[in-house]
N, C-alpha and C positions, 0 to 999 in steps of 0.2 A: 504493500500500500504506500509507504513511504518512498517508494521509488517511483511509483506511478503521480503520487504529488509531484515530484520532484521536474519530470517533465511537462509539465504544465506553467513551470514558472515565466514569467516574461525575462527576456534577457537584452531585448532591444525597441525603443522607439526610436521614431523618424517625426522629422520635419514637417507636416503637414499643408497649413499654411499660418500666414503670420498677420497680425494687426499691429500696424506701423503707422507714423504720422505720415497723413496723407494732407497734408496745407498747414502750412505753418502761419505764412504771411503772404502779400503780392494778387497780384490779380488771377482769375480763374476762367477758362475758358471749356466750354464744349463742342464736340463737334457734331456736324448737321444731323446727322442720326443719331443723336443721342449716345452712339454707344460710348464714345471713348471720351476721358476726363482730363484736363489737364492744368495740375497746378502746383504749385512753388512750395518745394520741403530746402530750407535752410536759402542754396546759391543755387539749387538744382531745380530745374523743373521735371512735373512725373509726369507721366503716361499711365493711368487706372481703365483697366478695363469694368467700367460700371455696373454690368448685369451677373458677371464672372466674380467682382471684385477681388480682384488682384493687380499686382503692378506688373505693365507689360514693359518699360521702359523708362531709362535717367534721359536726361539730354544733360550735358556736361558745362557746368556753368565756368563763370570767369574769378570765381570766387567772391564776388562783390552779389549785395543783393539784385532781386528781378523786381522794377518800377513798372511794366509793361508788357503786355502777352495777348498775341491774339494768334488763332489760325486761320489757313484759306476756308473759304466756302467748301472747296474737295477735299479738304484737310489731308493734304496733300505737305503743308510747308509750315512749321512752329515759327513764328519771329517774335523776338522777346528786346527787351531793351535793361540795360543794367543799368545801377547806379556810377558805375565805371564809365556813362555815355556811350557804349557801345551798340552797335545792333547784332545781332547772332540772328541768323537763320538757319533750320534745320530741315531736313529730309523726313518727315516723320515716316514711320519704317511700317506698311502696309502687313504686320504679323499680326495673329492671334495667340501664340504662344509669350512667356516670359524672356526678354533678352537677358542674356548673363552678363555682354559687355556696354559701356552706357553711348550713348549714340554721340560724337562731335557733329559741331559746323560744318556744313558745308560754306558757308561766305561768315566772314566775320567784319562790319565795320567799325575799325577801333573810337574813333568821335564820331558820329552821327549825327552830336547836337553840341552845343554848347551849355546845355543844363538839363537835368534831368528830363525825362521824357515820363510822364502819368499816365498816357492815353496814347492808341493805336488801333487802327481800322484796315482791315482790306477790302476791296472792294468787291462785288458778285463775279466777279469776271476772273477772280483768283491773279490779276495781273500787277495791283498797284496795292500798296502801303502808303497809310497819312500817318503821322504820327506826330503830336502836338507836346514842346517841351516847356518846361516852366518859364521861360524868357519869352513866350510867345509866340512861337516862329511855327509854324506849319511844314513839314516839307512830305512829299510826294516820291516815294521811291516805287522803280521799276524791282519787283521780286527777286523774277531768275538773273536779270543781269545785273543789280546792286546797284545802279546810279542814280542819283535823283533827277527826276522829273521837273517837278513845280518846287518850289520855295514862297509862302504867303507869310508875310511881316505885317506887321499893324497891331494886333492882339495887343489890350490893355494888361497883359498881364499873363496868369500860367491858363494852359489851353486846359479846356475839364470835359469837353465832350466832342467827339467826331462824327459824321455819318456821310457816309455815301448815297448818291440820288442817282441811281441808275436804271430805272424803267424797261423791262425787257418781259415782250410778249412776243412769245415761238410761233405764234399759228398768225402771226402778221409778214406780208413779203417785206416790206420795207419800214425798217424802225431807223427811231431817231440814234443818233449815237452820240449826240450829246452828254458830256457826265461834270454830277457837281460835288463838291465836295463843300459841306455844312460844316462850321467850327463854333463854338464855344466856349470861352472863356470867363475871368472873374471881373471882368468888366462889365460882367450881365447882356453882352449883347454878343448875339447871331448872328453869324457873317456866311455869305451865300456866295460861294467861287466856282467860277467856270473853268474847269482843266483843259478844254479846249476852244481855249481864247486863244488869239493870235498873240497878245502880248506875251502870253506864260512862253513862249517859245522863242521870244524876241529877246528876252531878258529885260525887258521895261518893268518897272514896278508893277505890281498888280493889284488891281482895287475891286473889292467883291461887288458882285452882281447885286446885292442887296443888306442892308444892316439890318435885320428885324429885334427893335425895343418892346419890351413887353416884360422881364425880368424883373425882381429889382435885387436878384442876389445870384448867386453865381449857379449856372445849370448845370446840372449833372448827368442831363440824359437827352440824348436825340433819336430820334428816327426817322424813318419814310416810308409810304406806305409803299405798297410793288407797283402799283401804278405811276408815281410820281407826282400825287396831287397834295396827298396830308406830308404836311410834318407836325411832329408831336413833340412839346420840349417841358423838361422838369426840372425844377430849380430844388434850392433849399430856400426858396421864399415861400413854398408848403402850398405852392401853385400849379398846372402842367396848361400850359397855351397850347391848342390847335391853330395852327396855319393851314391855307390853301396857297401853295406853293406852284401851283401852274403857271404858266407863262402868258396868260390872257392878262389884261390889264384890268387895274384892281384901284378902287378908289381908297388909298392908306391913310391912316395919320398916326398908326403904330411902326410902320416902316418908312425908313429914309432912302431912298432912292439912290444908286450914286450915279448919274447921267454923263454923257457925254457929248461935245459941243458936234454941233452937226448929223448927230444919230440921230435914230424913229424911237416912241417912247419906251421909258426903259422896262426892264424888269420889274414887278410890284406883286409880289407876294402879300396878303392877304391875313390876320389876324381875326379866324372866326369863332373861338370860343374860347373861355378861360373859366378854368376847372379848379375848384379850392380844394386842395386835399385833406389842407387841415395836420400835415405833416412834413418833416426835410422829405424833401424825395432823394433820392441817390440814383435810380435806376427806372429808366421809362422804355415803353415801347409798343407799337402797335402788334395788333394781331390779325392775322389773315384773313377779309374780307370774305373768300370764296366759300369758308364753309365757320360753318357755326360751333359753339363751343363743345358739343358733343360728336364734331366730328363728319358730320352727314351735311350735306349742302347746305344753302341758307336760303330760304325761299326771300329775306330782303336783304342786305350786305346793308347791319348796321356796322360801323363802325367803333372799336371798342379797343381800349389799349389797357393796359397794365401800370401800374405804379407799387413799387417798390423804396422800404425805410426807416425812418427810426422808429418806428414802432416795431418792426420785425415781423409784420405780412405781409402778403402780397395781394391788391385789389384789384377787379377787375371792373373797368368800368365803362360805362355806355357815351362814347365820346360828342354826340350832337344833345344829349340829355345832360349826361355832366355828372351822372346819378353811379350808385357802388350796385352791378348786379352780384358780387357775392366776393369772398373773401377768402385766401387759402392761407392760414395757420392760424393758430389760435394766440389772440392778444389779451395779454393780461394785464388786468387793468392796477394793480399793486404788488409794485413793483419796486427794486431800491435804483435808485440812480447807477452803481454799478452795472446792476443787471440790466437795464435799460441801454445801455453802452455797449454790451456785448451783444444784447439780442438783434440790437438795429441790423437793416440787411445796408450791406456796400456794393452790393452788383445783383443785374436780374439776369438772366438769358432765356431767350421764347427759343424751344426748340420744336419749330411748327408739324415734324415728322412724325412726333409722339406727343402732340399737344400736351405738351410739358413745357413748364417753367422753371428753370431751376434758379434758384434764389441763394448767396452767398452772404454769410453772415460774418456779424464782427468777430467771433467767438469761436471761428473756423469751422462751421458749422455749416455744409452744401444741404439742401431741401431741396428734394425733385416735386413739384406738384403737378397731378393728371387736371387736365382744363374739364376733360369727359369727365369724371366720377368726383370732382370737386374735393381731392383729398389728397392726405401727403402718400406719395406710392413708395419714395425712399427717403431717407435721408445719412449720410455718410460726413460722417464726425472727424473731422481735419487735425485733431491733435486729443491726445487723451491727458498729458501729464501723467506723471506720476501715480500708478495702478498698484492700488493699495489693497484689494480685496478682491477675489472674483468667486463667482459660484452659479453653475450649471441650474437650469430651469427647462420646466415642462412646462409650459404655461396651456397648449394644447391637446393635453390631456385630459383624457372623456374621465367623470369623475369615476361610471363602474370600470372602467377597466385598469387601472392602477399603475404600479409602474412596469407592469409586464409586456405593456405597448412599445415593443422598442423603434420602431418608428416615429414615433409622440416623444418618445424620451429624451432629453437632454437637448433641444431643439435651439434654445438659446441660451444667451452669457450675462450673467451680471455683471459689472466691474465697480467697485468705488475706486473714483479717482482722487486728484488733489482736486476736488469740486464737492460744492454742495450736490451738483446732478450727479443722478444714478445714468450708469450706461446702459442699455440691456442688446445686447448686437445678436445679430441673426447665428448660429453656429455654422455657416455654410456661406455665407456670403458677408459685406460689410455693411448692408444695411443696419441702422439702428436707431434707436427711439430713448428722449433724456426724458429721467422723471425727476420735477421737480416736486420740495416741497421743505425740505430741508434747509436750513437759514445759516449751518456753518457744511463745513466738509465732512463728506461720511467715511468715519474708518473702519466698518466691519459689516458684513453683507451674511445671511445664512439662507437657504431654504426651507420651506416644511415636507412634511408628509407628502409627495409622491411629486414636489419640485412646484407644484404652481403658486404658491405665495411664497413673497420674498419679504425678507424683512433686512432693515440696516438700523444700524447707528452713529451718530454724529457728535459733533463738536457743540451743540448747540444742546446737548444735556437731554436730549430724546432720541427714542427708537421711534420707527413705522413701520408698518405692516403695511406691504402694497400687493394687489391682487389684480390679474389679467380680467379686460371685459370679454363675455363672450361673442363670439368674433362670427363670421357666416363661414361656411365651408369653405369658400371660392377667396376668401381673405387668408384660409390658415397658413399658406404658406408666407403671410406679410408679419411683420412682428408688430405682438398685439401690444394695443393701448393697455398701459399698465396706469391704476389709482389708487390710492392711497387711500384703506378702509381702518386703518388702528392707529392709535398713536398712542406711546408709553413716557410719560411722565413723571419726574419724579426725583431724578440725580440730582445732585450735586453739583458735577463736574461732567466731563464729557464720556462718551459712549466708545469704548472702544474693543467689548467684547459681545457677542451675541450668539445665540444657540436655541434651535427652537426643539418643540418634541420632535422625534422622529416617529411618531404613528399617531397613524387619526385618529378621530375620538370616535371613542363609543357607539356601535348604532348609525355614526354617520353615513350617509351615504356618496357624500365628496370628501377632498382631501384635506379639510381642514385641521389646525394645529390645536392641538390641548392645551397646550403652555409654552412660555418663551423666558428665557434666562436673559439678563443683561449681566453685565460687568463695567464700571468705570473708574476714573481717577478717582474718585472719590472712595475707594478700597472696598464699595460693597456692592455685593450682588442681589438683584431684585429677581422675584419668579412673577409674574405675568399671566392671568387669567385670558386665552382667547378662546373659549369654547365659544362665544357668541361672534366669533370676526368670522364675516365670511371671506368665501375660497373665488367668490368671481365680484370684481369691481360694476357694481349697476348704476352708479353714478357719478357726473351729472351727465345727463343728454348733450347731444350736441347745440340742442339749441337754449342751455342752460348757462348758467354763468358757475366761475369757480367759488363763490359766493352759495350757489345751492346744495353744495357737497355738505355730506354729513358724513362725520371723520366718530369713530367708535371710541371714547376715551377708556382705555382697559383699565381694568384695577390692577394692585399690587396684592399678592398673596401671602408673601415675605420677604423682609430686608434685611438680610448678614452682612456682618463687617467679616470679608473673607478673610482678607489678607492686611500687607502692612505694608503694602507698595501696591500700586494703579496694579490691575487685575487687565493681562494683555491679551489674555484667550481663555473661552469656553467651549465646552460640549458634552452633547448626550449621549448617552450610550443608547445601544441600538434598541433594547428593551424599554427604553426610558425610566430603567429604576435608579439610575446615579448619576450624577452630575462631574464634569472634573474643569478644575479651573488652574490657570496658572499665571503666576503674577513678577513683578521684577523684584519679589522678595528672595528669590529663587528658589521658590518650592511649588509644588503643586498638587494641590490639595482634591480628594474623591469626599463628593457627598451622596449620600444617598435621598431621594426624591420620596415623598410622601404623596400622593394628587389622588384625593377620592373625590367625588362628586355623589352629594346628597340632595335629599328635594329641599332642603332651607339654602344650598346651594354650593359653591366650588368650595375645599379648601385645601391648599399647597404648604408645604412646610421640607425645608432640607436640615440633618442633620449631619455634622461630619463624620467620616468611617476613619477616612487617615490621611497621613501626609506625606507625600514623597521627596526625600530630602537626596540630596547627593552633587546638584547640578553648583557650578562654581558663580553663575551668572545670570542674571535673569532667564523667567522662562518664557519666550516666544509666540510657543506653539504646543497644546494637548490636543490628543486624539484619543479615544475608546477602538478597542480593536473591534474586527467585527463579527469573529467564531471565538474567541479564548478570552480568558479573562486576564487581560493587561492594556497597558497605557504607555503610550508613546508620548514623546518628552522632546521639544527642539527648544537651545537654548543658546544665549550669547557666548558659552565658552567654548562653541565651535564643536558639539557633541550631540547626537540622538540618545535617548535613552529610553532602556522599553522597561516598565516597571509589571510587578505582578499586583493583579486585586486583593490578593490572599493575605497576603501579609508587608506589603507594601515596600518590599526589596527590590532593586536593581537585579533585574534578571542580566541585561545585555548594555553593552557600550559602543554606539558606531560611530568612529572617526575618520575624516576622511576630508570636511570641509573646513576651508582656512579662515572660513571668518561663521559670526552668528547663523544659528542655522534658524532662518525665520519661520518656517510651515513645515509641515510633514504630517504624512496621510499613508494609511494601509490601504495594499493590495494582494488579494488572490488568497482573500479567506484569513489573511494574518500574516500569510509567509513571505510576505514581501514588504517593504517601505518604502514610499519616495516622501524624499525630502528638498529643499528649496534654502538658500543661505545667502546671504549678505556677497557672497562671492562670485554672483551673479550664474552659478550653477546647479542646475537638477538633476540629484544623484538617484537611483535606484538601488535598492540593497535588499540580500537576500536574509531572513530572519534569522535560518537554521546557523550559517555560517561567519555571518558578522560579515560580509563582503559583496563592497560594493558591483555590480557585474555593471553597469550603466550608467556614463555620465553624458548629462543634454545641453548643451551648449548653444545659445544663443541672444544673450544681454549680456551686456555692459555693467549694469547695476544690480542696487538690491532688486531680489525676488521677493515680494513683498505678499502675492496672490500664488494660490495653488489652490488649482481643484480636477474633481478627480470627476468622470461620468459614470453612469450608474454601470453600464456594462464592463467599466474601466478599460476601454479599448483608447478612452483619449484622457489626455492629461492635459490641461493647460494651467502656463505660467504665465507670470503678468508681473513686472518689473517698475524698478525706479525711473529707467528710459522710454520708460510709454510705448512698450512693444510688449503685447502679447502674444503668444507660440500655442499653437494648439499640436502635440505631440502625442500621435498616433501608434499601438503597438505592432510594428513589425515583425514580431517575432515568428509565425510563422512562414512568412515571407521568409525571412533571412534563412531559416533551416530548409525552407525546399530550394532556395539559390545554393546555398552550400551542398546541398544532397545531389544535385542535378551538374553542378560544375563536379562533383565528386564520382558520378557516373562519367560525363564526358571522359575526364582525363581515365577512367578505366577503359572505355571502348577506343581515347587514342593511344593508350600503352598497348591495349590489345592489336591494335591495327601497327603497332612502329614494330611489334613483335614478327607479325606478320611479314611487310615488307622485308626484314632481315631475311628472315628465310626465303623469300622469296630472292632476293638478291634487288631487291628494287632500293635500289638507294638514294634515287633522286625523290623520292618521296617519303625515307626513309628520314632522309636530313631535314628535310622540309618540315614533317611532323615534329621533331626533335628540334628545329629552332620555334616552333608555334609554341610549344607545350613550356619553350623556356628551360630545357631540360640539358645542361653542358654535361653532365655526368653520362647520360645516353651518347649524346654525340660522338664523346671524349671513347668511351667505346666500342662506339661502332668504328671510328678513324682507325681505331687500335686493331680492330678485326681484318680489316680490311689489307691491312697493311701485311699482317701475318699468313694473309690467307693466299694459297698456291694456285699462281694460273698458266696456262700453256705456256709452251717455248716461245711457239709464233706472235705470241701475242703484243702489240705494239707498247714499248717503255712507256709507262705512267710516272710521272712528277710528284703526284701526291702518295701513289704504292698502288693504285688501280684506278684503268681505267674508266669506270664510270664515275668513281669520284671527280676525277678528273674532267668530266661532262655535267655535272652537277656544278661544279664551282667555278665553271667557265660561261654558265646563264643563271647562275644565282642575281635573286631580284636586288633591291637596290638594299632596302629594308631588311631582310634575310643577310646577306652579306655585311651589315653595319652589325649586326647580333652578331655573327660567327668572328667578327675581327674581334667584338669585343670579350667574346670566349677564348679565342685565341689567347690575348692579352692575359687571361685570369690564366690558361692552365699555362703559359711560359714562364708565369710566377716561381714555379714549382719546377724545383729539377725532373722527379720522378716522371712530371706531363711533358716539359718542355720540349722532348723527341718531336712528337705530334705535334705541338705547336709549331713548332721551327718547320714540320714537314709540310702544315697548311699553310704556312705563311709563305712558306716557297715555291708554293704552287697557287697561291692566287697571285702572288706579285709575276709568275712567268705567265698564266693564263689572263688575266685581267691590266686593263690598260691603267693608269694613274688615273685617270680621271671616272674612271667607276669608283674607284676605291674614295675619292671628294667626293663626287656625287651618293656617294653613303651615306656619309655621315653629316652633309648638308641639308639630306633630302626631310621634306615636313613627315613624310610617314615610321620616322623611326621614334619610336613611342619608348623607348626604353634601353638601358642599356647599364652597365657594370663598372665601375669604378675600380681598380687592385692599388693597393698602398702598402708600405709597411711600418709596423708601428714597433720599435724594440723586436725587431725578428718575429715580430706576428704579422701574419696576412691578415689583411683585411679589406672586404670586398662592397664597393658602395654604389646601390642604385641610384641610376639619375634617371629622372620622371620625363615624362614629356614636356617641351621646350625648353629643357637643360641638354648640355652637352651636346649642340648639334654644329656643324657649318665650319670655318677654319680653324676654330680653338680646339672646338674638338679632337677635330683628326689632331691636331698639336700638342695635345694633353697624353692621345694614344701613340702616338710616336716616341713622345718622352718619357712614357711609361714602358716600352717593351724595347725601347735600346739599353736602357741599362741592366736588362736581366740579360739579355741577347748576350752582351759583352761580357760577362759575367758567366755563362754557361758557355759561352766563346772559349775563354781565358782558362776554365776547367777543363774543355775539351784540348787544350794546348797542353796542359797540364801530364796531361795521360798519354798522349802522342809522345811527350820526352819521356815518360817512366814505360812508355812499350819499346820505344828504341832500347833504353838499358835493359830491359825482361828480354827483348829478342838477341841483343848482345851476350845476355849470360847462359840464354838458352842455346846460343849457336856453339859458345864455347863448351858446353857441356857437354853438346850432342859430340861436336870433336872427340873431347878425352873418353866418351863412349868409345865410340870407333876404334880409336886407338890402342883401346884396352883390350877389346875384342881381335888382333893382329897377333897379341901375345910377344911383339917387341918390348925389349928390354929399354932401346933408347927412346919408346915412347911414354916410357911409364917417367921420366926424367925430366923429359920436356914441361910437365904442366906443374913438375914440382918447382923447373928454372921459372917458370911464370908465375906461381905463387908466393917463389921468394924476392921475385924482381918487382910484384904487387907489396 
């Protein structure tokens, strides 16, 4: 049985996928199809694929920040502008997969402007860039070829909005091709330029076709309609003016004309409705006439644009009426001035393909809204800070069926960050939804009974209880609206431990919680009555205010003064009959849980059983096992500790992490632990043997967050550096890759077997250099050489023929491996025969320039390093793109002349001690001979040589 456990244990995860900042700061752009995302993490712009969410692409910045970012219409070409004044254009790379390397410039223009650049336009035609800089100066760049175009001066000031007027209907033979380019600046006034004026090409000043007054504070937003009739403009004077911008003549006294002496009348654009918003606007735009906001034709083409701003929705309103037909996010109306400053939005974009609007906030915060279903479809959170907490949630889980839906199971992530909002992100994509409600930062996050209520604690001396609304079918894969139905009362000081029951009450028939544990600075722990909180959020409706919410104020059951220092974790055990908590007193104390339920009503009470004493440094982290009776233990003196229930002894010690070990949790019945530490690593370890088998690598920082899913097939961590790792078990993966590469190399030893006897040796050598095997080779060279062939048979170089055929069309790759086997066995006197006999038969068979072209060529993926270190060999792999091209072969040259010389010099050595062995043997063979004659004066002769010696 114990061995049958044994393989079962996990021995490896993998990388899954990751939640990393996606917007830090800078402008944000989408492309025409909505799919692809693109915005500014640090100096770098990203590439997110929005429906996949993941990163598909870096573009490689200048290391200065991005003031400016747009794409083509084909999104075809990224141009961005730094605060370095430069422009960068890129290539945007037409993949759907993740790039490994980050994409450079194609064109770099190092000044572009003489002051920062804020704003940037291309035009429908994907052929021209404006880009407006804070000196006021407009210029006009050609894309693919990089030179400027137009140059417009005059601007009171920094340019704050651009738009292009370029009118293009396909099913007309003959269109105008006139095109304008619209500017705005903080002079409050509209300037109307012709880019195909004769003067722009004369180099004469250029004076706009039209100034239109109507602002009284600087705009923040332009457009045009597709026609070329409306333009739409929005200030922060909490205004948006409709112009009629056609070319018919127009009786003004909101536009100034700018005329010329001897022309027909000018240009006069048109001033016909002004719209009070009632707020700054930042971000304006029309929306497409031809069809209506759900999508299907329009039987009248009202006219209707968007406004976007400090308030942080987005309104959509009836442009000849003036009137709000409806409203996408929800505004709140109390509010602190901070949070008013973050929620505000800074940019809109109409993506008309998916009648969406995606709206960018102060707070890094992207909101996709559907114009069809009047709701938010995604929203993807541009930076997290500091992820202090997470924990796995069911929120769509049918209440009869529990957690044995594993499909329903673990669907999404809580996170507390360094914020008062809770995160809760989709576990499969980067959708996510903030829940406010909390007035400082929340530092501890737990689930109930079968994952759909979530509870947290904060800095603001209260817990909450928040609960998912029931959702429709056709929504369940969107992450639900989560509300806040409890709220606990009561500390001191701040909240920074929490633990709810783990099984539902009584009778019930959803997944609600019995009771809930807090822990705070304040050194005591309160127990929490929710048998009355419900498990689904029912209020308020959408057409309610946050005002009508009724929040369940729970009672307190009991309050202990636990410990003698801020109490930094709790938890339940699986039964719910004891509690264990641990605090920076460094001890961690088990209590046992009392909770009956009578008809006069709830009553809760914990007594202590015992204290776990041993740890040198505060305690971090308590867990309950979840088959045995014992307690796990992570604490600041860089130690796990697994304690028993029985008598409250230190069973085990796991060391391993070099700094505080923050989290740790069991897996696989008990016999395993993963832990999380201030050293920004996730160890795994097995119970039975104290040893680590798995370390997950992927932060910078502390690991602050660890949680585990129900089936334990995923682990996610969640760090000081606002990345968290969702880390998937591999483990059978990895044993059937090693099972299956462990088959191969038997069916190619069995086949190199083969060919041997068969005498096939050009495929003999072949397998032998695939398999990476110099001991086979080294071998078969050997065999080959000893082996007998006819008389007639023509002189081999290497000792046989077909070798000799082998080594004379060995590939480039192939023959870079066997030189550098070479090199290892001429290390060694006992090899060195064979090597000297192959070296001297590819240098007679192979020209010099195979032999460069080896070890130059990109396909040699590996290869062998020989050194000696004190009379020891020693032999070092170099990886792919080491060791390749003239060093190479320079390194292997210098490496096998001096053993060459050296088994040279030995070989010289024994050519002089076989002249004297052949000199004494010939003389001996002599005094043979002569003995054998039976003369007298020969026996004489070799005594006069022995005395004259």
């Amino acid at each position: 049985m114990a061995s049958a456990a044994r393989t079962k244990l996990k021995t490896a995860f993998k990388k899954a996928r990751v939640i990393a900042p996606l917007h830090t700061e800078g402008p944000v752009a989408v492309s025409h199809d909505g799919t692809r995302l693109f915005t500014c993490v640090g100096e770098e712009a990203l590439m997110t694929d929005v429906k996949e969410g993941r990163e598909i692409c870096r573009f490689v910045g200048d290391t200065e920040s991005i003031t400016a970012l747009c794409i083509t219409p084909s999104a075809s070409h990224l141009l961005l502008f730094t605060s370095a004044l430069a422009l960068r254009i890129y290539e945007i790379p037409a993949v759907s997969e993740p790039l490994t390397r980050p994409v450079h410039p194609s064109r770099v223009i190092p000044r572009a402007h003489d002051a920062p650049v804020h704003v940037c336009r291309t035009d429908p035609t994907a052929t021209y860039l404006a880009s407006g800089s804070a000196d006021g100066v407009v210029k006009v760049w050609h894309i693919l070829r990089g030179y400027v175009t137009h140059v417009f001066k005059g601007h009171g000031g920094v340019v704050s909005a651009l738009a292009f007027n370029y009118p293009f209907d396909p099913s007309a033979v003959h269109r105008e091709t006139k095109m304008q380019l619209i500017t705005g600046s903080v002079d409050t006034k509209i300037r109307i330029f012709d880019l195909s004026a004769a003067a722009n090409r004369t180099g004469a000043p250029v004076r706009p076709e039209a100034i239109l007054e109507g602002h009284v504070s600087v705009p923040r937003g332009l457009d045009v309609s597709q026609d070329g009739k409306w333009l739409v403009s929005g200030g922060r004077d909490s205004v948006v003016l409709l112009w009629d911008i056609s070319s018919k003549e127009n009786n003004l006294s909101h536009a100034t004309s700018s005329k010329k002496k001897g022309k027909q009348t000018a240009y006069s654009p048109a001033l016909v409705k002004t719209v009070p918003v009632l707020e700054r606007v930042e971000a304006v735009g029309l929306l497409h006439q031809d069809k209506d906001l759900t999508g299907a034709p329009s039987e009248s083409s009202k006219l209707r644009f968007y406004t976007g701003g400090e308030k942080g929705v987005v309104r959509i309103w009836d442009a000849k009426e003036g009137t709000v037909l409806f409203t996408l996010g929800q505004e709140q109306e109390q509010v602190s001035e901070d949070q008013e400053e973050q929620r505000q939005i800074v940019d809109s974009i109409y993506i008309p393909a998916t009648s969406t609007i995606v709206s960018v906030h102060a707070d890094q915060n992207i909101l996709f809204h559907s114009l069809s279903t009047h709701s938010l479809a995604r929203q993807l959170i541009g930076f997290n800070d500091e992820i202090i907490d997470a924990t796995f949630l069911s929120p769509h889980l049918p209440p009869q069926a529990g957690p044995s839906s594993s499909k329903l199971t673990d669907t999404h992530v809580a996170f507390a960050t360094n914020s008062s909002l809770i995160r809760v992100y989709s576990a499969s994509s980067l959708d996510a939804r903030l829940l406010s409600g909390h007035s400082e930062i929340v530092l501890c996050l737990d689930h109930g009974a079968g994952g759909r209520v979530l509870a947290s604690g904060s800095k603001d001396r209260s817990a909450r209880v928040w609960a998912p609304r029931r959702q429709a079918a056709e929504q369940a894969s969107a992450v639900p609206e989560y509300g806040c139905v409890a709220i606990c009362e009561g500390h001191a000081e701040s909240v920074g431990a929490i633990a709810m029951s783990r099984r539902a009450s009584e009778g019930s028939t959803d997944t609600s919680s019995r009771f809930m544990f807090t822990g705070s600075q304040d050194r005591t722990l309160k127990m929490w009555d929710l048998s009355s909180v419900p498990s689904i959020y029912t209020g308020p409706s959408e057409d309610e205010s946050e005002d009508g919410e009724r929040v369940l104020k729970c009672k307190s059951l009991t309050t202990h003064k636990a410990h003698d220092k801020d109490i930094n974790s709790l938890d339940v055990a699986p039964n719910d009959r004891m509690l264990a908590s641990g605090s920076q007193d460094r001890t961690a104390k088990v209590w046992a849980i009392d909770y009956t339920v009578t008809t006069s009503g709830v009553r809760g009470e914990v007594r202590l059983l015992g204290t776990c004493k041993g740890h040198k440094r505060g305690v971090w982290c308590v867990r309950f096992g979840r088959a045995e009776r014992v307690l796990a233990t992570g604490s600041g003196d860089k130690t796990v500790k697994l304690w028993s229930l029985d008598d409250f002894a230190c069973l085990k010690t796991f060391e391993g992490h070099t700094n505080s070990v923050l989290r740790v949790d069991f897996l696989n019945a008990g016999m395993q632990l993963v832990s999380a530490a201030s050293d920004g690593l996730v160890k795994l370890w097995n119970v039975r043997d104290e040893e680590c088998v798995a370390t997950m690598d992927n932060h910078e920082d502390k690991v602050w967050a660890l949680a585990i899913s129900t089936d334990e097939s995923t682990i996610v961590s969640g760090a000081a550096d606002s990345v968290a790792t969702f880390w998937e078990d591999c483990t059978e993966e990895q044993e059937l890759e090693k099972e299956s590469k462990r088959a191969e190399l038997v069916e190619k030893e069995q086949d190199f077997m083969n060919y041997l006897s068969l005498h096939d040796y050009r495929n003999a050598i072949t397998l032998a250099l695939a398999m990476e095997q110099p001991g086979r080779l080294l071998s078969l060279f050997k065999s080959t050489q000893s082996e007998s062939l006819p008389s007639d048979t023509t002189p081999s170089i290497s000792g046989h023929p077909s070798v000799d055929a082998v080594l004379r069309t060995l590939g480039s790759s192939d023959l870079a491996r066997l030189l550098k086997y070479v090199r290892l066995w001429n290390a060694t006197a006992k090899t060195s025969g064979v090597a000297q006999r192959i070296l001297h038969a590819i240098v007679k068979l192979r020209p010099a320039e195979d032999v460069m072209h080896a070890f130059g060529g990109d396909d040699v993926s590996t290869g062998l390093g020989v050194s000696e270190n004190g009379g020891a060999l020693s032999v070092t792999v170099v990886g792919k793109g080491e060791g390749r091209g003239a060093t190479a072969l320079k390194d292997w040259v210098e490496t096998v002349i001096p053993y060459t010389e050296r088994h040279l010099a030995r070989m010289e050595r024994l050519l002089q001690d076989s002249y004297v062995v052949d000199y004494l043997l010939g003389e001996m063979d002599d005094g043979m001979f002569d003995e054998d004659d039976g003369s007298v004066d020969s026996l004489a002769a070799p005594m006069d040589v022995e005395i004259a010696a």
